[in-house]
C-alpha positions as CSV (number, residue, x, y, z in Angstrom):
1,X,18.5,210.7,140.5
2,X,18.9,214.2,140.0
3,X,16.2,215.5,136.7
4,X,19.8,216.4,134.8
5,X,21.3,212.9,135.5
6,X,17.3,211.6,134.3
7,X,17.7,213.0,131.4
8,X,20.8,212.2,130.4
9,X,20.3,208.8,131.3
10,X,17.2,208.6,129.1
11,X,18.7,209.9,126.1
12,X,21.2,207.5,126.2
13,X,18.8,205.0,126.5
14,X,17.1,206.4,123.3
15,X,20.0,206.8,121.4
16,X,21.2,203.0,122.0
17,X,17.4,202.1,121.2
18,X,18.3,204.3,117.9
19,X,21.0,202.6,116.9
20,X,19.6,199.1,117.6
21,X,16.7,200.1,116.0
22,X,18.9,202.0,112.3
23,X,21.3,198.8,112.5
24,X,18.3,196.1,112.5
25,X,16.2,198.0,109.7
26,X,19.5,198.1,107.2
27,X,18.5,195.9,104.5
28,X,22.7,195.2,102.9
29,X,22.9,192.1,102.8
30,X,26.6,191.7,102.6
31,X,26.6,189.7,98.9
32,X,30.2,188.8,98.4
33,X,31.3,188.6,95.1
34,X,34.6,187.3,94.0
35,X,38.3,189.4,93.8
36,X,38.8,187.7,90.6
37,X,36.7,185.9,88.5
38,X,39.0,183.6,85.1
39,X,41.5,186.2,84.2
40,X,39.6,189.0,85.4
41,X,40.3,191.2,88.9
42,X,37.3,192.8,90.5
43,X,37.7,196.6,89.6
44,X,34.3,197.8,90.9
45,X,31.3,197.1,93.0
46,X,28.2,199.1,92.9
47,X,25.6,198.1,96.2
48,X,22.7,199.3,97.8
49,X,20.2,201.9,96.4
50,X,22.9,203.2,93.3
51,X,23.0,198.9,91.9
52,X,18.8,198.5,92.3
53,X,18.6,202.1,90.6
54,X,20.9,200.7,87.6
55,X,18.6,197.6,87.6
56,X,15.6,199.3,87.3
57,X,17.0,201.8,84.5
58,X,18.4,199.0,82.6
59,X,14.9,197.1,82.4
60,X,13.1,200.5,82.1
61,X,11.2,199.5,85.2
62,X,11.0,198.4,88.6
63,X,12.3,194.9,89.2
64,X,15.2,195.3,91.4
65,X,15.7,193.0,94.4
66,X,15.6,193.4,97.9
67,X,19.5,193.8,97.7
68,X,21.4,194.2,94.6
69,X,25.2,194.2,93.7
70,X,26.9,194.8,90.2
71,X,30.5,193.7,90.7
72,X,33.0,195.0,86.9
73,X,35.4,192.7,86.4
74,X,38.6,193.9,84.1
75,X,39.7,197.1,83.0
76,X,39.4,196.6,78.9
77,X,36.5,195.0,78.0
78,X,34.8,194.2,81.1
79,X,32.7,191.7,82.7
80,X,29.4,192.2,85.0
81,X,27.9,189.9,87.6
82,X,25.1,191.5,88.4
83,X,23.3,189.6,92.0
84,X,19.9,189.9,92.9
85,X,18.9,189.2,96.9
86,X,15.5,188.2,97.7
87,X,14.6,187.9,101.3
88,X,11.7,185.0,100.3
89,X,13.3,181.9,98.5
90,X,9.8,181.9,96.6
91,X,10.6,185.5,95.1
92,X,13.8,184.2,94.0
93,X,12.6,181.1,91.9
94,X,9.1,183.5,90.6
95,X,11.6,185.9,89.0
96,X,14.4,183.2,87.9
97,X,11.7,181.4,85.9
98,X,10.1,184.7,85.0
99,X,13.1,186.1,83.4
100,X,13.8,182.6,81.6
101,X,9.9,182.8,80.0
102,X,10.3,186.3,78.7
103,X,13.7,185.7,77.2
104,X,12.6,182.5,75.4
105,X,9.8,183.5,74.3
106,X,10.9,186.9,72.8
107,X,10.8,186.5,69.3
108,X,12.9,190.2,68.7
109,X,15.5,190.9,71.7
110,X,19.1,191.5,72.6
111,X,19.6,188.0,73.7
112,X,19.5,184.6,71.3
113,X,20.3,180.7,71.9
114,X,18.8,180.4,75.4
115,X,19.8,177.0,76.5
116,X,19.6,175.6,79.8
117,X,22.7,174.1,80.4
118,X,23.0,169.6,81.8
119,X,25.9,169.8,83.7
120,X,23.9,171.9,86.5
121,X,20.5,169.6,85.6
122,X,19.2,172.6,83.7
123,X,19.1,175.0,86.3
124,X,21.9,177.5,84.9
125,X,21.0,178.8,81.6
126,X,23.2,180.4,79.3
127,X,22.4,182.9,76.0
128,X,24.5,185.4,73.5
129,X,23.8,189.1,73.4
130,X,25.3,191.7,73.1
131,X,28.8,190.9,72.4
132,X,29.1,188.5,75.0
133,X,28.1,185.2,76.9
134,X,25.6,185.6,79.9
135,X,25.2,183.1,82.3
136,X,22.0,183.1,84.9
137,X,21.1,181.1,87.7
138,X,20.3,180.9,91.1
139,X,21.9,180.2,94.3
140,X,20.2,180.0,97.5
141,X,18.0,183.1,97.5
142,X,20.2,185.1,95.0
143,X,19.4,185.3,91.1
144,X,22.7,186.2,89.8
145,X,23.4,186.9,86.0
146,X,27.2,186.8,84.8
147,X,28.3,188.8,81.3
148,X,31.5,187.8,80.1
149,X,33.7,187.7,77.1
150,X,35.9,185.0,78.7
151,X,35.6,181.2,77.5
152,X,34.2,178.6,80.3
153,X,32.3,176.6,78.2
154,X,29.5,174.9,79.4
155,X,30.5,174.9,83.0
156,X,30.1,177.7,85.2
157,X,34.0,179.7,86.5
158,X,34.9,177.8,89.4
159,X,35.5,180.9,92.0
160,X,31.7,182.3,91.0
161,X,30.5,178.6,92.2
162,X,33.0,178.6,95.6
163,X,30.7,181.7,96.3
164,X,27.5,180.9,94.9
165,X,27.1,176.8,94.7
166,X,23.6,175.9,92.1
């Protein structure tokens, strides 16, 4: 080979190693989240560096996952499911339970009747606060939290379970 066609042949060489190399290190995880969750149609999603910056900010400090989504739901008054990815299972469960200690045993807080809830053998729990119902569980290696105004009851909506099963 000639030193021009060397060279050339190199750098595409490099630049395939590159791209190999910027699509392996991307750490989006892809989390799904539903078009429509009760009466409300998916308006929004927020992913990537902008959702774990609005995580952090909303805890005024840094707990964001490995990957995060916030999906809005609604145009009026709107509904957030906010889903946390954590790459170890372990993670997951240590901040699940972690977030269920410090809301229960916050004695002045925005959140109030913290109840694990039977149908799901206590391992969604639901609270009030701020205006609305908050459910939070986990699913696989996700910690998802759900804010809604919408009635379900005790029973998590049907279409957030088809994509996240407890």
């Amino acid at each position: 080979m000639t030193d021009g066609r060397s060279l050339k042949l190199r750098l595409k060489i490099l630049s395939s190693i590159f791209m190999i190399l910027c699509l392996g290190c991307s750490n989006s995880t892809q989390l799904p989240t539903p078009e429509k969750i009760g009466h409300k149609e998916r308006i929004r999603v927020i992913s990537g560096k902008q959702a774990a910056i609005l995580v952090n900010k909303m805890h005024g400090q840094s707990v964001a996952a490995d990957d995060n989504v916030i999906a809005e739901y609604g145009r009026e008054k709107k509904d957030l499911l906010y889903i946390s990815f954590y790459r170890d299972r372990n993670e997951a469960d240590k901040a699940f339970k972690l977030m269920i200690e410090k809301m229960a045993s916050a004695e002045k807080g925005p959140f109030f009747h913290l109840m694990p809830l039977p149908a799901y053998k206590n391992k969604v729990y639901f609270t009030l606060g701020m205006g609305s119902g908050h459910y939070i569980f986990l699913s696989g290696n996700c910690l998802l939290w759900y804010q809604t105004d919408q009635s379900f009851g005790d029973k998590l909506p049907p279409k957030l379970l088809k994509f996240y099963p407890v």
